[in-house]
N, C-alpha and C positions, 0 to 999 in steps of 0.2 A: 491620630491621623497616620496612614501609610503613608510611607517613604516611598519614591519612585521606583527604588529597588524594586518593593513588597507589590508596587502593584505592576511592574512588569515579568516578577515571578508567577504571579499570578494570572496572569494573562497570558500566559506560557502554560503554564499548567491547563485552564481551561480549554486551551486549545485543543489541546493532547489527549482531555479528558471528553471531549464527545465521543457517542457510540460509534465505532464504524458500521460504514454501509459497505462495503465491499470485501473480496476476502482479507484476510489478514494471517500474518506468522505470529503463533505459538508456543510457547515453552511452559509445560505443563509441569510444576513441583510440590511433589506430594509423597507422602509418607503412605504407602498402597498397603503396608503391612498392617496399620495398625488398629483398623476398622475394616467396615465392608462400604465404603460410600466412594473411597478414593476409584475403586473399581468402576462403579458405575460410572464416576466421573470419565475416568478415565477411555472408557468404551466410548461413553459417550462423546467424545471429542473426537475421537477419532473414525468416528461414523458422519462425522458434523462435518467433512472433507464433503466438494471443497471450500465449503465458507471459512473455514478456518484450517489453517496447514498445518500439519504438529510437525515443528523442527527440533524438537527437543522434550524430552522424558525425563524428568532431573529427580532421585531416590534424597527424600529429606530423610535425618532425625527423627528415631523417639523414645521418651524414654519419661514415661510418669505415673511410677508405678499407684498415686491416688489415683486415675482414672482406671486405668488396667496394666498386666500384667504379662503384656505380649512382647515383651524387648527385656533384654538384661540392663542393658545402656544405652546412648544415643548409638554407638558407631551398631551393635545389634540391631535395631531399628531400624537405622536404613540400610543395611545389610540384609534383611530379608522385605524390604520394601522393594528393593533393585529386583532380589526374584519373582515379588510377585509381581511387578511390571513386566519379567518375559513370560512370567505362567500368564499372565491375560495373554499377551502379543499372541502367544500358545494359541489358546482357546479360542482367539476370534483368525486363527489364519494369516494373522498379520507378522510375522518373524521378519519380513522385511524390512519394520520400521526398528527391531532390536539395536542400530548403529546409533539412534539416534537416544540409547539411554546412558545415561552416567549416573555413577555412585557419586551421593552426596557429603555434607559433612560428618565428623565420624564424633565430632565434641558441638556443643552448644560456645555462643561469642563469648569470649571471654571479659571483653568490654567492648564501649559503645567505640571503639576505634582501632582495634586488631581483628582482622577479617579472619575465617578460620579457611584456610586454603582447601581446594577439594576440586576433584575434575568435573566435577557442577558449576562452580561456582566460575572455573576459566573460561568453561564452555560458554557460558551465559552472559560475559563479558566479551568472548570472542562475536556471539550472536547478536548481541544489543549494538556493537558497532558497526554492524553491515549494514543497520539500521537508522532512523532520520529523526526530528522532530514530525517530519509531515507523513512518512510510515513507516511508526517506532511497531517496535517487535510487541507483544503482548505476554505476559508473564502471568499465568493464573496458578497463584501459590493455595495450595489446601494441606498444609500441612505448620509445623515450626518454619520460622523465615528465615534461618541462618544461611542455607546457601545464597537466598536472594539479598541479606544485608552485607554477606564477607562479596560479594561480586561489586556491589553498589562501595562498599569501602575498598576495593581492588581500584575500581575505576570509576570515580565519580562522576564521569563525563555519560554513562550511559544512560543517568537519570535523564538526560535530554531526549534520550532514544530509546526508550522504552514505557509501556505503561502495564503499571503492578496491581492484578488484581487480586485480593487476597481477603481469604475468608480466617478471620481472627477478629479476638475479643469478642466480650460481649455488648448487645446494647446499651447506650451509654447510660438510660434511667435502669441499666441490670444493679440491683446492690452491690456487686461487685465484680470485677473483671477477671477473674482466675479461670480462664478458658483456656482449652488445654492446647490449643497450638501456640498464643500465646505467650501464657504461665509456662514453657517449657525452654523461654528464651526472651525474660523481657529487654535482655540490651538490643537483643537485634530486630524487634518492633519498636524498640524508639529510636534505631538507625531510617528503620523506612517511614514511619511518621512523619520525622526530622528533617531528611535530607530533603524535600521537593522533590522525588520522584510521584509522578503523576499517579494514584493511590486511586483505586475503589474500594472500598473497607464493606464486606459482607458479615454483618456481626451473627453471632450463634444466639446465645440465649438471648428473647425479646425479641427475632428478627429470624430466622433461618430456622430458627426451633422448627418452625410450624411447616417445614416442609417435609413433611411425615408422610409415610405408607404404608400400611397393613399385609399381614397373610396372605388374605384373600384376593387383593387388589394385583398384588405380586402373581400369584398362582394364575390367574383370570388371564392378564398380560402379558408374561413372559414364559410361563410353562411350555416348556415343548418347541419353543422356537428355532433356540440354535444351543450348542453349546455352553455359548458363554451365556446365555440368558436360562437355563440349569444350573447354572454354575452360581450365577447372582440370587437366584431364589434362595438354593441350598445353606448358602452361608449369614444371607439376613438370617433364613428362621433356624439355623444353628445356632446366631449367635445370641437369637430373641431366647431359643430354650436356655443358651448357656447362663443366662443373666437374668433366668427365672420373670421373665416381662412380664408375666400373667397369661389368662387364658385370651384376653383382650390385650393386647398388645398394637402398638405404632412407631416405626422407627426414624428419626429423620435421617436422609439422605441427604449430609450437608451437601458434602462438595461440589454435585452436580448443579448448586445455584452459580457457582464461579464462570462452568461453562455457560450456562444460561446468561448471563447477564452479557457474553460477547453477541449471543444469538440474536437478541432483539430487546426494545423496552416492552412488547406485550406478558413478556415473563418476570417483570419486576420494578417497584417505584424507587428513586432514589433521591436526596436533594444533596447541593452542594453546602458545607459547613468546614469551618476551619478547622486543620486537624488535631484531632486528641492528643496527651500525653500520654504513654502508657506509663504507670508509677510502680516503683520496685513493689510495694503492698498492695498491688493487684486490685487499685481501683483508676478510673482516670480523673487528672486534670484539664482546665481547657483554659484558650486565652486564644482572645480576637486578634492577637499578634502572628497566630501560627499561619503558613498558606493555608489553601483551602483544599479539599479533596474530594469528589464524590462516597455519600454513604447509604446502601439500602436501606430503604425500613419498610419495605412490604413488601414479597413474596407473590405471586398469582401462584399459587401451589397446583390447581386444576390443569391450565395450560400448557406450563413446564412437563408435569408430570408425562400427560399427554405426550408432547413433545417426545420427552425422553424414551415412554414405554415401547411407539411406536417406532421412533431409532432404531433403540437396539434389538428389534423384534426382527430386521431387516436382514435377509440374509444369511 
């Protein structure tokens, strides 16, 4: 039986955890360098104005050389994530939002209660307080969570004022959980699990896998539109020849479900479930003790898609 505590925590959380219907502030944190998805993400948010305001650009971590080989170390990683968030601002004309980017953490948590300091991680705490229970700021992380667990262990009061959407781990029947934003920092996914910040859990494999796009579908859509939509083509099918995909080839384009999921529920099903453990051996535990969190498990891949091509074809 829940203790009065659990279901007034609870009851807090749910609150927090409905979709909004009107605009809402933003804080976008993502590792831009180390795929080609953070980009689109990234556009695409910023095209999404004014349903969504982006008050912050936040440069995560990365650094896993079993996935790839695009960073020396963490602090490399977001060191050239930071640029490539002004080479977009670049590309789409936008340099005026550049004030609102900060360099992230430069190391992974060292445990689940030493924060790793970083001018992301102050900012994010200065911005989560201007903020309310009744309209908390929004945090859509697509990359390692350490900026968003060392801010939440800076000031744990902002878990009341904010909600954390983040695309991490895998499906919970995935055999195992070693997904790479994740596996690149599991103290500080079980900082934000943990602490009762109001959590939407976008899982990768078994769940997000399947929002894939092709060559073709790419070329049809975005060819010849604007810059940055040249610029996104170019580097999906670079990175499809670099990693030999075949002559058939489909890439998914995580991050931009993270944006989607603020846009509307026509883009994706979700139910509430208590939250996971993440476990050092990269699988999960679970226990009807933990609050509760929203967590996707279907995808409308057609719609989004749609959504998105037409975005960014804008202009």
């Amino acid at each position: 039986m829940k203790t009065e505590e659990q279901i007034r925590e609870n009851e807090r959380i749910l609150r927090m955890l409905k979709r909004p219907e009107g605009p809402v502030d933003v804080v976008l944190d993502t590792d831009t360098y180390n795929e080609i998805d953070d980009q689109y993400a990234l556009a695409f948010l910023i095209k999404s104005a004014p349903r969504l305001r982006l008050v912050g650009i936040h440069a995560a971590p990365f650094y896993a050389p079993e996935f790839n080989h695009k960073s020396e170390n963490p602090r490399d990683g977001m060191e050239k994530s930071y640029e490539e968030i002004l080479h977009v601002l670049q590309l789409m004309g936008r340099e005026d939002l550049a004030p609102l980017a900060r360099k992230g953490s430069q190391e992974y948590l060292h445990s689940e209660t030493e924060p790793v300091d970083s001018p992301a991680a102050r900012r994010l705490v200065e911005l989560a307080m201007e903020h309310s229970p009744e309209n908390p700021l929004y945090v859509l992380a697509i990359g390692a969570i350490t900026n968003v667990a060392s801010a939440l262990l800076m000031e744990p009061e902002i878990k009341n004022r904010m909600v954390l959407v983040w695309l991490g781990g895998n499906a919970y029947s995935w055999p195992d959980n070693k997904e790479f934003n994740l596996f690149q920092d599991v103290a500080g996914a079980r900082v934000v699990f943990g602490c009762g910040v109001p959590l939407v859990q976008l899982p990768c494999l078994g769940v997000v896998s399947a929002f894939t796009t092709t060559g073709p579908e790419l070329e049809h859509w975005l060819r010849g539109k604007n810059a940055l939509c040249d610029y996104l083509v170019d580097i999906t099918i670079r990175e499809a020849e670099e990693y030999h995909m075949g002559a058939c080839w489909s890439r998914a384009i995580w991050d931009v479900t993270a944006v989607g999921w603020l846009l509307g529920e026509n883009y994706m099903q979700d139910r509430l479930t208590h939250s996971p453990i993440p476990e050092y051996d990269h699988r999960y535990s679970f226990s009807e003790d933990r609050h509760l969190i929203r967590c996707v498990y279907s995808i409308n891949r057609d719609a989004l898609f749609h959504r998105l091509f037409t975005t960014l074809a804008e202009g």
